[in-house]
C-alpha positions as CSV (number, residue, x, y, z in Angstrom):
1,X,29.2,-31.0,103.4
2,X,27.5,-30.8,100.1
3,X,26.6,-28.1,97.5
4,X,23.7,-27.2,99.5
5,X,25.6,-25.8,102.1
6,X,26.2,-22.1,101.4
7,X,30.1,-22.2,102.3
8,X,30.9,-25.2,100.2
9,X,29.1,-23.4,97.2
10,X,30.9,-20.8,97.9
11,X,34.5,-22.4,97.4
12,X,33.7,-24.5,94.5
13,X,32.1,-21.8,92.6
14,X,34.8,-20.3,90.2
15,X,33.2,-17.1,89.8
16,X,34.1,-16.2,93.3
17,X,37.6,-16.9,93.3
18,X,37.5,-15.2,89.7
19,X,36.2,-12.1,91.2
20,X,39.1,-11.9,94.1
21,X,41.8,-12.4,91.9
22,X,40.3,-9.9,88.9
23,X,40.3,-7.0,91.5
24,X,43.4,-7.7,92.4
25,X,44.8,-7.4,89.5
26,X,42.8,-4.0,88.5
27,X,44.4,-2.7,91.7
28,X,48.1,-3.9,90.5
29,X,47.3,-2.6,86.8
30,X,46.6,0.9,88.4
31,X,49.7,0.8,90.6
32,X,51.8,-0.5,87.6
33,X,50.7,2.7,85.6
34,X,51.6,4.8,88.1
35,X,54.9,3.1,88.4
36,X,55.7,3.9,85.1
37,X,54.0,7.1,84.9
38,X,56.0,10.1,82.8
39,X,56.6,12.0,85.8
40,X,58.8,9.2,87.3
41,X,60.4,8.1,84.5
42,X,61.1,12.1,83.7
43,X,59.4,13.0,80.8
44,X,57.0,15.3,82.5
45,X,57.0,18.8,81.0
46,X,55.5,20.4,83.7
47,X,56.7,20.5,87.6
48,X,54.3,17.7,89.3
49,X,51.8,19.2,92.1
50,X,52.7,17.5,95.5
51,X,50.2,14.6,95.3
52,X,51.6,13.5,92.1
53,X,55.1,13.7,94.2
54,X,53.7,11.7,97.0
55,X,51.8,9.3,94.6
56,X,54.7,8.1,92.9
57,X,57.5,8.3,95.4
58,X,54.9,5.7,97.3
59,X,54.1,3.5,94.5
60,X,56.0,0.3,95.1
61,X,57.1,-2.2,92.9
62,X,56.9,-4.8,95.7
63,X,53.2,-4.1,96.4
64,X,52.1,-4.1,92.5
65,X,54.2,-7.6,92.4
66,X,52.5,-8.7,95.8
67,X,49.0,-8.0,94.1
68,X,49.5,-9.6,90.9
69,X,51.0,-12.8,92.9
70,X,47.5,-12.9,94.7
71,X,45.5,-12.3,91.9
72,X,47.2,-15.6,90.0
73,X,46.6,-17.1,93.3
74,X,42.9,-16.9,92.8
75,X,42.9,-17.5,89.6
76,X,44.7,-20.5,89.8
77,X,42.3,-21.6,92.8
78,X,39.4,-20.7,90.2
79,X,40.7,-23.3,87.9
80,X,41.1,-26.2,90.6
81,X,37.3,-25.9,91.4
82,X,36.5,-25.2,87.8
83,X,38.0,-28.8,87.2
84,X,35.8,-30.0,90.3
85,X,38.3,-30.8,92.7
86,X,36.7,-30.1,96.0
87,X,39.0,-28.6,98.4
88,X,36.8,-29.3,101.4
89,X,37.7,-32.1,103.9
90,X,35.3,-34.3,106.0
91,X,35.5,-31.6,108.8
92,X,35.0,-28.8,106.9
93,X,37.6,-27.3,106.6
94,X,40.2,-26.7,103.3
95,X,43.0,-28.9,102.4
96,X,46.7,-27.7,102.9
97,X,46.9,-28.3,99.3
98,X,44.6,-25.8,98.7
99,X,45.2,-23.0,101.3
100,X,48.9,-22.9,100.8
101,X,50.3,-20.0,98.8
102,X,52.5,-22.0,96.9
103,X,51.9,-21.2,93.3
104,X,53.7,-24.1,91.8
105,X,51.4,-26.6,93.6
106,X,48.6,-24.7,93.0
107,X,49.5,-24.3,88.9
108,X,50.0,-28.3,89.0
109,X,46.6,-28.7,90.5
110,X,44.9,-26.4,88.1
111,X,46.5,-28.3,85.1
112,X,48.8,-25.1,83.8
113,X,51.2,-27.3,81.8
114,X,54.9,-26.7,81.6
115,X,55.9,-22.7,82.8
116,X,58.5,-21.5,84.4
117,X,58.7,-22.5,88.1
118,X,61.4,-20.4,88.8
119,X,58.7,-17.8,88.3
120,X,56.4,-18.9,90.3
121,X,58.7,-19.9,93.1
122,X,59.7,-16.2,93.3
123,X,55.8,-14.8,93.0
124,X,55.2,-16.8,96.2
125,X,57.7,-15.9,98.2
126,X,56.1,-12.0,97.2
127,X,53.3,-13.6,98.9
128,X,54.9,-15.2,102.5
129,X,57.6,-12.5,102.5
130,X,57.2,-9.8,100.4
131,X,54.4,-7.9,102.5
132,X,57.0,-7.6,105.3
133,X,60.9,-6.0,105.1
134,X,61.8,-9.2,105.7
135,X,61.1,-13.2,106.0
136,X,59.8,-15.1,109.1
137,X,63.7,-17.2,108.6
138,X,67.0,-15.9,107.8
139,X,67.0,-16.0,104.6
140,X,63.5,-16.5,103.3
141,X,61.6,-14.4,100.7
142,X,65.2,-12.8,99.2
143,X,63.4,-12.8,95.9
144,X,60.9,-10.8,97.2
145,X,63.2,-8.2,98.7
146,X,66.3,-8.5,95.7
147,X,65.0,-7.8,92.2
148,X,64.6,-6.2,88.9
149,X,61.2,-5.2,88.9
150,X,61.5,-4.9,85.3
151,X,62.2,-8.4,84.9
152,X,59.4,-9.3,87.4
153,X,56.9,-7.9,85.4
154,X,57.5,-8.8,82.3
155,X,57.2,-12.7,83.7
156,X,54.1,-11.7,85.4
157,X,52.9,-10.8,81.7
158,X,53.7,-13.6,80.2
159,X,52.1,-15.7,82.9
160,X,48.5,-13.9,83.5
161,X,47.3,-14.8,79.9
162,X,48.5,-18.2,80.4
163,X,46.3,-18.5,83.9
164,X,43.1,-17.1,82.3
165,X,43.4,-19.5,78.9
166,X,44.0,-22.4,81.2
167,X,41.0,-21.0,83.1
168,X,38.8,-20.3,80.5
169,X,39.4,-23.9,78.2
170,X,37.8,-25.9,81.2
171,X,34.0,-26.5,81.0
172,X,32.9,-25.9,84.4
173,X,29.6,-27.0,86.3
174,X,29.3,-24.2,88.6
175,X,29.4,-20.7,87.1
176,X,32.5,-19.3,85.8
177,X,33.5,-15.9,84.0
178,X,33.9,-15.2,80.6
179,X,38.0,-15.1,79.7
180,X,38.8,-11.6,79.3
181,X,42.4,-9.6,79.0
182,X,43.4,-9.4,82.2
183,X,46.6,-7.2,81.4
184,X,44.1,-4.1,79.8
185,X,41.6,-4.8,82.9
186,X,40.9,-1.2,84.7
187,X,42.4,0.1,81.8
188,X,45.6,-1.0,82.1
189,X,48.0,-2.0,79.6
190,X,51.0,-4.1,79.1
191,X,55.1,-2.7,79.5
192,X,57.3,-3.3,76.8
193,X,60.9,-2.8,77.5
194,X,60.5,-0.5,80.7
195,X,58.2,1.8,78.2
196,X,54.6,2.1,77.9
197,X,53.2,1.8,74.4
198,X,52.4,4.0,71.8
199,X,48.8,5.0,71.8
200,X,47.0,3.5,68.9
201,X,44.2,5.9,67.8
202,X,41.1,4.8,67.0
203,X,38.6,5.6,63.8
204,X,36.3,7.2,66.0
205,X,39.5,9.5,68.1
206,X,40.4,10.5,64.6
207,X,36.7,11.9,63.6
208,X,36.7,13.5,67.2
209,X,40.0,15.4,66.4
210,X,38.2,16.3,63.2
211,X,35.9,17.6,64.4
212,X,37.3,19.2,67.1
213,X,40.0,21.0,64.6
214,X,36.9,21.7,62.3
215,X,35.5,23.9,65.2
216,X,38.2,26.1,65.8
């Protein structure tokens, strides 16, 4: 199999895996500001209607963390092809190296450098046991199912950035995405100390209010 075969450019285009991973991480971005909206941490000033209610008693902390985890899947699998290591075997099919969900493999693959593989350890088992109440084994995916999601995050933070530099300082053949902010991606911003921060107002905000006060 060859690049003119439709699957194999498929898989060893970065773009593609880029794409996965960047929608999964909009989706986790928009849970994670739900998560931490004002109404659950209890600085609403108003009573919340019943979908806000519903909303946020169903946002999960496990499902954002399971999303992210996926996205740096991808994104780590964009940045193996990008450094043109064909995944594909002789009969077609992908290599256990690649289709495992094993991030630390995957981030020594892709050429991540040293990070915490405690980390990473823990964001996988989000991905074999997380999605279920509990693992396949006694035993298996208690990260997944024990933590402060806090702490999570803010490793997920430091990590993201550190996936899409890696990603973005290879020089790929096949097309690749710019590097972009994945933690303001679908507007979403990044947690500092279990608080989201201050709003910084823009020039143009400030002429808006202006004008807005001007009017009354």
């Amino acid at each position: 199999m060859d690049e003119r075969d439709p699957y194999w450019r498929i898989v060893n285009t970065p773009s593609y895996w880029q794409d996965a991973g960047r929608e999964l991480v909009c989706a986790a971005n928009l849970l994670k500001k739900d998560y931490y909206s004002k109404v659950r941490l209890g600085f609403g000033r108003r009573k919340a209607s019943e979908y806000e209610t519903l909303r946020v008693r169903n946002t999960s902390a496990r499902g954002m963390i399971l999303l992210y985890a996926l996205g740096i899947e991808n994104l780590l699998k964009a940045t193996i092809v990008a450094r043109q290591q064909d995944p594909i075997r002789a009969d077609g099919t992908l290599a256990k190296w690649f289709t495992t969900h094993d991030l630390s493999v995957l981030a020594d693959r892709a050429g991540l450098g040293r990070v915490n593989k405690t980390v990473l350890k823990q964001l996988s088992e989000f991905i074999t046991a997380g999605k279920y109440p509990a693992g396949l084994r006694d035993g298996d995916g208690s990260r997944a199912h024990s933590y402060p999601p806090d702490g999570v995050i803010a490793d997920i933070e430091k990590l993201l950035p550190r996936v899409e530099a890696t990603l973005g300082s290879v020089e790929a053949v096949r097309h690749k995405l710019p590097q972009i902010d994945l933690l303001r991606l679908c507007a979403g911003r990044k947690l500092s100390r279990g608080r989201w921060p201050a709003k910084q107002t823009t020039a143009q905000e400030q002429r808006d209010s202006h004008d807005l006060t001007i009017g009354e």
